[in-house]
C-alpha positions in Angstrom: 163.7 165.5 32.6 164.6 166.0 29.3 161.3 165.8 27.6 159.7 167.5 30.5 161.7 170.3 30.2 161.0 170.2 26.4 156.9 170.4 26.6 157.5 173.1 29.2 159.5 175.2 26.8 157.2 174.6 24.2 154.3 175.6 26.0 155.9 178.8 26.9 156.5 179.4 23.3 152.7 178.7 22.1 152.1 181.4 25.3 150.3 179.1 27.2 150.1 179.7 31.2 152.4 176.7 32.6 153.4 178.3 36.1 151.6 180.9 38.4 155.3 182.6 38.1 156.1 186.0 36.3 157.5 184.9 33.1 160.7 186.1 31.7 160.8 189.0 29.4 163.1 189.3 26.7 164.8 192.3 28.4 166.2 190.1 31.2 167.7 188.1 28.6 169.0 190.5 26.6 171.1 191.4 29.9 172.0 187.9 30.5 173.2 187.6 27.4 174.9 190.9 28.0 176.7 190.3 30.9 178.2 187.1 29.5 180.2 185.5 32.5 178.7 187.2 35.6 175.6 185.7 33.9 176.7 182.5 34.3 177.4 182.8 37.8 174.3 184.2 38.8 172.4 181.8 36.7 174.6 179.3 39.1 173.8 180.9 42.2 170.3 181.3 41.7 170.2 177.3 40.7 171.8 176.5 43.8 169.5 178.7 45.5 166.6 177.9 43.5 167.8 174.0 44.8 168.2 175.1 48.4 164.6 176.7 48.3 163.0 172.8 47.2 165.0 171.3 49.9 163.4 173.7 52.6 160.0 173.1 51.3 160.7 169.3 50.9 161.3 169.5 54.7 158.9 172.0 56.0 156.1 169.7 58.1 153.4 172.7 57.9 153.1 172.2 53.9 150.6 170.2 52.9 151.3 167.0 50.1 149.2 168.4 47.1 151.1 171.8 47.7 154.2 170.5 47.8 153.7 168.5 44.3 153.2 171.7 43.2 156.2 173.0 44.3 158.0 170.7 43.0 156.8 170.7 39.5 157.0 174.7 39.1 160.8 174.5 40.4 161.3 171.8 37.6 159.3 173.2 35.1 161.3 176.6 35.5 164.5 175.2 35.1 163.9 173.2 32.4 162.4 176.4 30.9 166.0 178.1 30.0 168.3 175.1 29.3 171.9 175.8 29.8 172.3 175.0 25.5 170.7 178.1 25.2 172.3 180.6 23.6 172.6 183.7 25.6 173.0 186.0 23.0 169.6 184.7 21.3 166.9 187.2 21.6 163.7 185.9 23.0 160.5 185.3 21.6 158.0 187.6 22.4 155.3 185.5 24.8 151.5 186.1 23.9 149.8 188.3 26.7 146.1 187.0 27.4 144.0 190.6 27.6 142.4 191.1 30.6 138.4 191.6 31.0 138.3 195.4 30.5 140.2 195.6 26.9 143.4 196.6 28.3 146.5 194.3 28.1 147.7 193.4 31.0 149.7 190.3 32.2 147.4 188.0 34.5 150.5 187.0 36.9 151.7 191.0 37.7 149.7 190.9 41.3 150.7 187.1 42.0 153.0 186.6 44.5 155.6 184.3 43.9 154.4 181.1 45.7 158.2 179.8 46.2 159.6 183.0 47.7 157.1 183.2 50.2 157.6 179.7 51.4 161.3 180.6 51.4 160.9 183.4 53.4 159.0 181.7 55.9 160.5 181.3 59.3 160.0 178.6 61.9 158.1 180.3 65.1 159.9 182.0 67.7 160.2 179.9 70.8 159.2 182.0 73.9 162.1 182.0 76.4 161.5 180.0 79.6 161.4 181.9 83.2 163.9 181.5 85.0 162.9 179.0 87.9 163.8 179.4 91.8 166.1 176.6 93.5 162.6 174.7 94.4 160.9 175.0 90.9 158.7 177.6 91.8 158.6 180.5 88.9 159.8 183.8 89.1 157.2 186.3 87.7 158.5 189.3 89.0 161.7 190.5 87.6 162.4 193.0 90.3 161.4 191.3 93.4 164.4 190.7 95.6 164.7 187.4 97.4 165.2 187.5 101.1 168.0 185.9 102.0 168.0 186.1 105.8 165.6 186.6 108.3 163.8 189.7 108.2 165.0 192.9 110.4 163.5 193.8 113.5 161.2 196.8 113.4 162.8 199.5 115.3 161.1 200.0 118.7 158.4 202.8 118.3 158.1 206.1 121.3 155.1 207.0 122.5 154.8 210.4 124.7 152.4 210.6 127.0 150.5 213.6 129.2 149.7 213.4 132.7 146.9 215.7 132.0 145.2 214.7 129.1 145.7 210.9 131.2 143.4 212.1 134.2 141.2 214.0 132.1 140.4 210.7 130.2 139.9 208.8 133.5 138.1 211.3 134.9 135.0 211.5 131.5 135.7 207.3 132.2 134.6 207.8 135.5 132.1 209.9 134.8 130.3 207.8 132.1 130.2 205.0 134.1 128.8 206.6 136.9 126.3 207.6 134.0 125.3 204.1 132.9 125.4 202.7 136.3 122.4 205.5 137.3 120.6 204.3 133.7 120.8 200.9 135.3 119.4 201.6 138.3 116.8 203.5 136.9 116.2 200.2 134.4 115.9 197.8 137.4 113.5 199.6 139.3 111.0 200.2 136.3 111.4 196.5 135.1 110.5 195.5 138.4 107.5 193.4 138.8 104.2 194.6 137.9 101.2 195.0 139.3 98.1 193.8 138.3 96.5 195.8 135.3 99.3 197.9 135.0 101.5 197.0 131.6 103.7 200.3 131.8 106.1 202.4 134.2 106.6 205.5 133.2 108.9 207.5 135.1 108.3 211.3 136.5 110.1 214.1 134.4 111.2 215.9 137.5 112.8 212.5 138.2 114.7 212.4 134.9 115.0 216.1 134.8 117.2 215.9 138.0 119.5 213.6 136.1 119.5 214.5 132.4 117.9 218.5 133.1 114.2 219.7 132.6 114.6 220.7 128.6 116.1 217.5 127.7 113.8 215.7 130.1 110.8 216.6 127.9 112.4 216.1 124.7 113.4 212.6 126.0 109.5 211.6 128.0 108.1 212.9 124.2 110.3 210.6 122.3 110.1 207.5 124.5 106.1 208.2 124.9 106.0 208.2 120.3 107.9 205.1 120.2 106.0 203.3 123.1 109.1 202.5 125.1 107.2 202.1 128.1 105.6 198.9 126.7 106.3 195.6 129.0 105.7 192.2 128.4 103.9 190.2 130.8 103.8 186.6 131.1 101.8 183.8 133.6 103.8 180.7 134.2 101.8 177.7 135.7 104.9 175.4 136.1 108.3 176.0 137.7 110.7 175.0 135.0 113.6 174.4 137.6 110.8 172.3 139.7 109.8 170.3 136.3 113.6 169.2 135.5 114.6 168.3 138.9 114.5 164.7 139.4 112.1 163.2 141.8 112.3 160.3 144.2 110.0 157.9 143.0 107.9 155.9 144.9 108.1 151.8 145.3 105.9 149.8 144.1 103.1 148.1 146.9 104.3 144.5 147.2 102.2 144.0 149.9 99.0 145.0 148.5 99.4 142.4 145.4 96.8 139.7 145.3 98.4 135.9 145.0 98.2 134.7 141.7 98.9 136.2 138.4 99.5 139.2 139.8 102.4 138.5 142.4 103.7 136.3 139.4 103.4 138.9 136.7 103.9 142.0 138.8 106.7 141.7 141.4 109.4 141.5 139.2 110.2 144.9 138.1 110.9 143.9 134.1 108.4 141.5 133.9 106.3 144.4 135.3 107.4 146.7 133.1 106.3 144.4 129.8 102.9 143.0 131.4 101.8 146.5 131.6 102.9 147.6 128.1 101.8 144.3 126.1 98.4 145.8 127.8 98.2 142.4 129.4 96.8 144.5 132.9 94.4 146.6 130.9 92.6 143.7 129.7 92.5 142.2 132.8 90.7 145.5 134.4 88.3 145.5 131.4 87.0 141.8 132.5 86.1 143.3 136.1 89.6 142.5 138.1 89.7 145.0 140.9 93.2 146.1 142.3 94.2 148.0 145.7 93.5 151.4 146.2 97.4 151.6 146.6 98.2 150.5 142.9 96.3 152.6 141.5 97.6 155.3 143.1 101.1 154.2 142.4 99.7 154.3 138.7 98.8 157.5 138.9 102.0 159.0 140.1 103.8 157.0 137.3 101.9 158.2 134.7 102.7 161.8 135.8 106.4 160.8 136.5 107.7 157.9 134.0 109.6 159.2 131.3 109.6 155.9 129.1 106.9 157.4 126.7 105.3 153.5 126.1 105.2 152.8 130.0 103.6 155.8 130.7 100.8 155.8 128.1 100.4 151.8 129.2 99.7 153.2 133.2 97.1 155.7 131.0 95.2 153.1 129.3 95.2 151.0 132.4 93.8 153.6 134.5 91.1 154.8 131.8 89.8 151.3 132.8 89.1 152.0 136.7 85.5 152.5 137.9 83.7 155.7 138.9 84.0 155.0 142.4 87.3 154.1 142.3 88.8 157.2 140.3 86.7 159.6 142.6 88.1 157.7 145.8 91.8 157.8 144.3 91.4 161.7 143.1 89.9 162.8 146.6 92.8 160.9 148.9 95.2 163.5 147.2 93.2 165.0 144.2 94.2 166.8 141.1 96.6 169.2 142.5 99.1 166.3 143.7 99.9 165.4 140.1 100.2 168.5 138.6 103.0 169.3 141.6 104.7 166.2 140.6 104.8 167.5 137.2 106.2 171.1 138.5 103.4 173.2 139.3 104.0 176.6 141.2 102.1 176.6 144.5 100.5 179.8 144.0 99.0 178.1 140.5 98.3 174.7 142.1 95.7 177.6 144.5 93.0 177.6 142.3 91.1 180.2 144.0 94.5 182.5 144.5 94.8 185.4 142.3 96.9 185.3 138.7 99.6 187.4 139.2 101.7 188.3 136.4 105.5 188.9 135.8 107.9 190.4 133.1 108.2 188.5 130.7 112.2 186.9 130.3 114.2 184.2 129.3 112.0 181.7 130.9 108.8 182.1 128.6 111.0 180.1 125.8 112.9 177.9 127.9 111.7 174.1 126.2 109.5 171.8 128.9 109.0 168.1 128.2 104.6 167.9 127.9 104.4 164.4 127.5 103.2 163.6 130.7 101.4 167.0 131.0 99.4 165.9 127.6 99.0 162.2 129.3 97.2 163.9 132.7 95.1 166.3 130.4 93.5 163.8 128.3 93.2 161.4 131.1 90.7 164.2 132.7 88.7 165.0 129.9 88.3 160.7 129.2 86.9 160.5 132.9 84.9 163.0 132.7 81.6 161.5 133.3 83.2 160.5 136.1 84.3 163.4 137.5 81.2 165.2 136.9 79.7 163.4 139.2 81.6 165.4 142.2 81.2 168.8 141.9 84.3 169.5 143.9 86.4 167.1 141.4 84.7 168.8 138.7 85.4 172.6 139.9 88.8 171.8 140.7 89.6 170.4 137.2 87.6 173.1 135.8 90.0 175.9 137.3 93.2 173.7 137.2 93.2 173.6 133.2 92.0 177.1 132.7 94.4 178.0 134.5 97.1 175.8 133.1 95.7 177.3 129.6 97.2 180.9 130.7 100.7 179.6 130.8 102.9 181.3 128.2 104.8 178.4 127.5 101.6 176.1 127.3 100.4 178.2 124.5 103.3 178.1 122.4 102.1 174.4 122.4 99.4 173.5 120.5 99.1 169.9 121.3 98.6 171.0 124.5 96.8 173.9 124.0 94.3 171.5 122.0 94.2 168.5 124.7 93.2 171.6 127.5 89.9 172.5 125.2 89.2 168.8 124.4 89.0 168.3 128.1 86.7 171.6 129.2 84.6 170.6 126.4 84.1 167.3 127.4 83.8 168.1 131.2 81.3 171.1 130.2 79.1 168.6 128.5 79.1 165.9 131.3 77.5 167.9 133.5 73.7 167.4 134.2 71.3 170.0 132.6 69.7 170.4 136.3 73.3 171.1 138.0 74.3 173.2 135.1 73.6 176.7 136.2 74.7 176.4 140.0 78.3 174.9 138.9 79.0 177.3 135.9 78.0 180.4 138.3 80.7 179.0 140.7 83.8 178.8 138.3 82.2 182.4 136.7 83.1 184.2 139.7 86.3 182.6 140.5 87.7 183.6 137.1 86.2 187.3 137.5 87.5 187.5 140.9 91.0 185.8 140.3 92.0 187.6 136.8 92.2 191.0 136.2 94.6 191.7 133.3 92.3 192.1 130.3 95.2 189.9 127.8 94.6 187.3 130.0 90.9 187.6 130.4 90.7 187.4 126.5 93.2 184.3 126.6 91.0 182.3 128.8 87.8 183.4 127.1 89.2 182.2 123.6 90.2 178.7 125.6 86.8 178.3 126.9 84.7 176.1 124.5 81.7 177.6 122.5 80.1 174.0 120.7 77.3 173.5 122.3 74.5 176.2 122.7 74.7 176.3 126.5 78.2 176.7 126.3 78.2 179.5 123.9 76.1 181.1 125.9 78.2 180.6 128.9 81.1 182.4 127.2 79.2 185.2 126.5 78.1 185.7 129.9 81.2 185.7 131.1 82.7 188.0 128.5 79.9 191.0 129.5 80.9 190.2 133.1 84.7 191.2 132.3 83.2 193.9 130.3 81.1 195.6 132.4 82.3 194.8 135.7 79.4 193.0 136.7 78.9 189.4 138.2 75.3 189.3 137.9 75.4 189.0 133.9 76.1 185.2 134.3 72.6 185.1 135.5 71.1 188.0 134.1 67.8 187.2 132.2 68.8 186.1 128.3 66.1 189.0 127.1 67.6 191.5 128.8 71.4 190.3 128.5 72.6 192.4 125.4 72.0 196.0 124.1 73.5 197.7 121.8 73.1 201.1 123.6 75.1 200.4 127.1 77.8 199.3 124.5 77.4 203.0 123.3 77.7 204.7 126.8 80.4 202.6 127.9 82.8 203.8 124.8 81.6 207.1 125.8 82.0 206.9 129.5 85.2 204.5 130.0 88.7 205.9 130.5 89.4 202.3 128.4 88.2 204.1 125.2 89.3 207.3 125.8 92.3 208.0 122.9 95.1 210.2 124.6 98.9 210.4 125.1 98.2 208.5 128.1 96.0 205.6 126.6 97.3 202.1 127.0 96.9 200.1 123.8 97.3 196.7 124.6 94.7 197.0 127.1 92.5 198.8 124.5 93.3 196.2 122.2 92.6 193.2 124.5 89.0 194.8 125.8 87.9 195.5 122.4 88.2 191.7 121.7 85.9 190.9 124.8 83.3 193.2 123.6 83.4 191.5 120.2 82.7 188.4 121.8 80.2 190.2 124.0 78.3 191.6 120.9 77.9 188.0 119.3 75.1 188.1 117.2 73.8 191.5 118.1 70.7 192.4 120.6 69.0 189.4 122.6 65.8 191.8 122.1 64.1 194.7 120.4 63.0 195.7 116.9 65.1 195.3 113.8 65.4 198.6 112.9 65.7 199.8 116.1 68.7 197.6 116.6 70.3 198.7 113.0 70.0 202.4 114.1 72.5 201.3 117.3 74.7 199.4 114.9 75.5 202.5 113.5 75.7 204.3 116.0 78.4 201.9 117.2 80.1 201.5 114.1 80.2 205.8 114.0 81.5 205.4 117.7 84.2 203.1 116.7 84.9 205.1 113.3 86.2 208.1 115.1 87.9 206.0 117.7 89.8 204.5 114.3 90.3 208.0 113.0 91.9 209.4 116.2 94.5 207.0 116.8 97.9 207.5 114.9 100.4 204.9 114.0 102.2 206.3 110.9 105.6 205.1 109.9 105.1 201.8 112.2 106.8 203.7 115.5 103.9 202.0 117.5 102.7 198.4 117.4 100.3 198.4 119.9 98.7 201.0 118.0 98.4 199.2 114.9 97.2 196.3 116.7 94.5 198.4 118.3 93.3 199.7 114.5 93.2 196.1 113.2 90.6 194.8 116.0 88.4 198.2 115.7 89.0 197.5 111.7 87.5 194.1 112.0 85.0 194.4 114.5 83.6 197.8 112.7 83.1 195.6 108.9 81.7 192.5 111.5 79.0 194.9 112.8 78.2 196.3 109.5 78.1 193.0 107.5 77.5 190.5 110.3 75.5 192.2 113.1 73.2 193.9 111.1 70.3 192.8 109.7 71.6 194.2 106.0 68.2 196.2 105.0 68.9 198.2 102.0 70.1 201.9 102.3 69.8 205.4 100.7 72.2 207.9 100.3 70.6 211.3 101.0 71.1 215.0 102.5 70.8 215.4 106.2 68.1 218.0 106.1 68.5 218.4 110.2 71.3 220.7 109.3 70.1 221.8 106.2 70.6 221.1 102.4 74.3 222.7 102.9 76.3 223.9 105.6 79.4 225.6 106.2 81.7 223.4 106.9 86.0 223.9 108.3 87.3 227.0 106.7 83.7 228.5 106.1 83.7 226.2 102.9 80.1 225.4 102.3 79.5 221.5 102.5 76.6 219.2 102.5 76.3 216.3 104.9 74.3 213.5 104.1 73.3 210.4 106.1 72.1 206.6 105.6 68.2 206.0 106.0 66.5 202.8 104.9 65.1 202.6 101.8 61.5 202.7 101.1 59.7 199.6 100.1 58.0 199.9 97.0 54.2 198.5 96.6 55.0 195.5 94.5 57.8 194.4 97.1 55.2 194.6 99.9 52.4 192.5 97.9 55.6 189.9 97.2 56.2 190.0 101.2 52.2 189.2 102.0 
């Protein structure tokens, strides 16, 4: 310590920076000196201090080790730097000040802080005082929430007052109202009832409403019901009843008797070896090699297939019976014919009468109401497979002609396309089975029971879009029947091809049909649904006449329908009939300008009939013009030779 102390006070006399502290100036010990024993005490105190201050920092955890050594050394170094043999009295030397950068002299350690006072004057953190904690543990955090200590008071009971007049005048508007809703009801029922045929909207009298509601808000109410098309029903065709279809049915036994000894009593009187002969396909081979059973198992087949719910059993009783003769299919299908199954499977008897009229219904509830097809699709596909078969009897083949168009109408049948699918398969394939000389008689048969038995143009369009259109003579058939619809006329599914389409009775009708008149009174959805049968009508254009005599009606049609297009408002989507009615005309009018016609090239030029200009709304003077055909030029004729 000794010779530490004695380099550090040499040091401090060469004027040498030893310590980041201030050093002493020979002022402060001239006053030591001065104040003799009072010196010594403070000198004593400031040691002890000065020895209290290296013990804190010694202790203090948040000091790092080289720090700390540095610590240490300045509090030695700075007590060895006045030893106690000094004289007091002994003026000091005079230090050497270093000049600072800017010429002046200044000391280099006036803005230091002094490194052992501030660690002195540090102070441990403040612990944050911990909440006081409820008898469970749970913590208090607000301060003036009062605990309950009891169960909470009763509310006090709460008065009402109460008027015996202002009670009967509420029961009396109460009585009122619902006298009110129950006439709205009444008047509800009555125009949902069911509707006749063609009709798709009841519209009530206004001296009806007026008598209930008065004549000025009668009006106001027919004119806003009429813009928003409230009078709009939806009508539906049901083939099967769904109650019918669900209920269970007593099946009928198997024919014991009628089994032949040998592998059939063996293989087919049990009723689970039955079951697995007839899915391993075991019996279907056994028909394919020429084994001939009863008329009485086949027809038990027949019923099961229609019947059996076990998907694999029931298509096994199909592939078996795909496998009968001619003779024996006909013989089975005129003992009890078509009709039969499709009752087992929950036909309506008024649909099961194929030459009954279609009736239709408000729609409800029961157009979504789910229906197992399975066996409907297994009956289907078993008609159009035999239908070379059935073709052979034209009474088999008209009835299974009308049954499946028919069955095509359902609403529920065309929310399935499977079905929907499996029902054109089978027309196509009965439609081509059918001899080329017997073509014409049994086609004119089933025409005229479909115009006769449907009236309602939605459904007319529905079974004309069912109908298949492969095969030229089929096609053709289609077309026939859609100008029938059209016109009102039977004789167009004979009518000479030649003389079977033009463009100008198309014209006149538009012109002359209440259909195709636009009014408040129009009814879209039939609009709608005969504008698609006259776009199947049209086809391909004219069966006759010359090609520009047929593009001059094009346009005239396409002008008809044009102002038909114009006339018919639907803004801000308050009617959607009306916007389904624009879309057809839309598409039919760009079909008949790109499709129909034959597309010869076109001038723009002025309509000289009324003149070069003309005066037009207003008095403003306008000029019309008009398409004509262009003129061929001499080089494109030569090309054309």
């Amino acid at each position: 310590m000794s010779s530490r102390g004695s380099r550090a006070t040499k040091s401090a006399a060469s004027g040498r920076i030893t310590s980041f502290f201030k050093p002493v100036s020979s002022q402060t010990l001239n006053a030591d000196s001065r104040s003799g024993p009072t010196g010594q005490v403070a000198s004593q105190e400031e040691g002890a201090t000065r020895r209290r201050g290296s013990a804190s920092f010694e202790e203090d955890p948040t000091i790092s080790p080289p720090t700390r050594q540095l610590l240490r050394e300045s509090s030695v170094s700075g007590v060895s730097a006045q030893p106690s043999s000094m004289p007091r009295n002994e003026p000091a030397k005079k230090q050497r000040v270093v000049p600072s950068s800017d010429g002046e002299e200044s000391e280099d350690s006036d803005g230091l802080e002094d490194l052992g006072s501030m660690f002195r004057a540090r102070k441990p953190p403040a612990q944050t005082p911990q909440r006081k904690k409820e008898p469970d543990g749970m913590l208090l955090r607000l301060k003036n929430v009062a605990i309950p200590r009891g169960p909470p008071e009763t509310p006090k009971p709460r008065t009402y007052k109460f008027s015996l007049d202002r009670i009967v005048e509420e029961q009396a508007k109460k009585s009122s109202l619902g006298d009110n809703i129950i006439k709205a009801r009444k008047m509800f029922e009555d125009a949902q009832k069911e509707i006749p045929d063609g009709e798709g909207r009841t519209r009530p009298s206004e001296e009806e409403i007026g008598s209930k509601l008065g004549e000025g808000q009668a009006t106001k109410l027919l004119g806003a019901l009429d813009r928003k098309d409230a009078w709009r029903i939806e009508k539906s065709w049901h083939f099967f009843d769904v109650d019918k279809a669900r209920r269970s049915r007593d099946r009928a036994a198997f024919p014991l008797e009628h089994l032949k000894k040998g592998w059939e009593a063996s293989n087919l009187a049990d009723v689970r070896v039955r079951r697995e002969t007839f899915v391993s396909g075991f019996v279907r081979d056994m028909m394919e090699i020429g084994v001939k059973f009863s008329e009485k198992v086949i027809e038990w087949m027949f019923i099961e297939m229609a019947l059996e719910s076990n998907q694999d059993l029931s298509f096994a009783y199909h592939q078996t019976l795909c496998c009968i003769s001619t003779e024996e299919l006909l013989h089975a299908l005129s003992n009890r014919g078509l009709a039969h199954i499709f009752q087992l499977l929950g036909g309506r008897e008024d649909a099961l009468c194929v030459d009954g009229p279609v009736r239709l219904g408000r729609s409800s509830r029961k157009d979504d109401a789910p229906l197992d097809y399975w066996n409907i699709q297994l009956v289907v596909k078993y008609i159009g497979k035999m239908a070379h078969g059935i073709s052979s009897n034209q009474g088999v083949f008209k009835e299974a002609c009308k049954l499946l168009s028919r069955l095509s109408l359902d609403v529920r049948v065309a929310k399935c396309p499977s079905l929907r699918a499996a029902i054109e398969d089978s027309l196509e394939n009965l439609f081509h089975a059918v001899p080329e000389n017997e073509w014409e008689g049994m086609t004119l048969s089933i025409g005229h029971t479909f115009i006769s038995t449907i009236s309602d143009p939605d459904v007319r369009y529905s079974l004309l879009t069912t109908l298949p259109c492969v095969t030229p003579r089929t096609h053709l058939f289609r077309r026939r029947l859609a100008l029938a619809y059209l016109f009102q006329d039977p004789t167009y599914l004979s009518k000479d091809y030649l003389d079977l389409v033009r463009l100008q009775r198309f014209a006149r009708l538009l012109k002359s049909s209440p259909t195709f008149e636009i009014s408040s009174d129009t009814d879209y959805d039939e609009l709608r649904a005969t504008i698609c049968i006259l776009d199947i009508a049209i086809d391909d254009g004219p069966t006759s006449g010359e090609p520009n005599t047929n593009d001059l009606e094009v346009d005239a049609l396409v002008e008809t329908f044009r102002n038909m297009f114009s006339r018919i408002r639907d803004t801000n989507a308050q009617n959607l009939s009306r916007t389904e009615s624009k879309d057809v005309i839309e598409r039919l009018m760009f079909r008949l300008r790109f499709g129909v016609r034959k597309r010869e090239k076109m001038n723009l030029v002025v309509d000289t009939a009324f003149g070069a200009e003309w005066a037009g709304r207003g008095g403003k003077t306008q000029t019309k013009l008009k398409l004509e055909p262009k003129e061929k030029m001499e080089g494109e004729d030569m090309k054309n030779e």
